[in-house]
C-alpha positions in Angstrom: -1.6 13.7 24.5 -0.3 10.4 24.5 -2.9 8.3 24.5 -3.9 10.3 21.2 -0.5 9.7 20.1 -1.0 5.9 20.4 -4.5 6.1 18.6 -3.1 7.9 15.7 -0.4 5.0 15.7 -3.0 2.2 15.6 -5.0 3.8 13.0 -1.8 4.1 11.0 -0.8 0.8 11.9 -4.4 -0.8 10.5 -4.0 0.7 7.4 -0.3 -0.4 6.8 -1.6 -3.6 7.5 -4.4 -3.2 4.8 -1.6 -2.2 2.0 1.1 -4.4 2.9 1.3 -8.0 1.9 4.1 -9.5 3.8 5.1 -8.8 7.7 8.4 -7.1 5.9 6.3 -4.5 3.9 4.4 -3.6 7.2 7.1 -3.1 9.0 9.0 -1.2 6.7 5.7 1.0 5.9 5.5 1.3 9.8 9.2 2.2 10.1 8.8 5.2 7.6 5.8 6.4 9.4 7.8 6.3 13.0 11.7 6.4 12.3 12.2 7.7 16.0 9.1 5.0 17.5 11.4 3.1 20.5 11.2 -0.7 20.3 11.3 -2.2 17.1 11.2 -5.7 18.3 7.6 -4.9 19.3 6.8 -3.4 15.6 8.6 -6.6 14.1 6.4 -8.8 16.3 3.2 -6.9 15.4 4.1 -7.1 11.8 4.5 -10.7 12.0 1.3 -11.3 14.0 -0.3 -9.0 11.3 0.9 -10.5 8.5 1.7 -14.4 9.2 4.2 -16.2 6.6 1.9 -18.8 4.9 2.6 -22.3 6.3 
């Protein structure tokens, strides 16, 4: 159960990354998706992995 859990997560998180432009918009999307997800540092540090400010 929970490693589907996490595979449905990933798949979600892919495609937020897809439709988002900045690490802001992917977190945000991702934060809708999983209000109650523990650890938002780690979604903020994904986000900005995902979605790098342009030097």
């Amino acid at each position: 159960m929970i490693l589907a859990q996490t595979v449905g997560y990933l798949r979600s998180f892919n495609a937020a990354v897809e439709g988002s432009r900045t690490a802001e918009e992917l977190y945000d999307r991702m934060l809708r998706l999983y209000p109650r997800r523990a650890n938002p540092g780690a979604r903020w540090g994904g986000a900005k992995v995902a979605k790098p400010t342009p030097a």
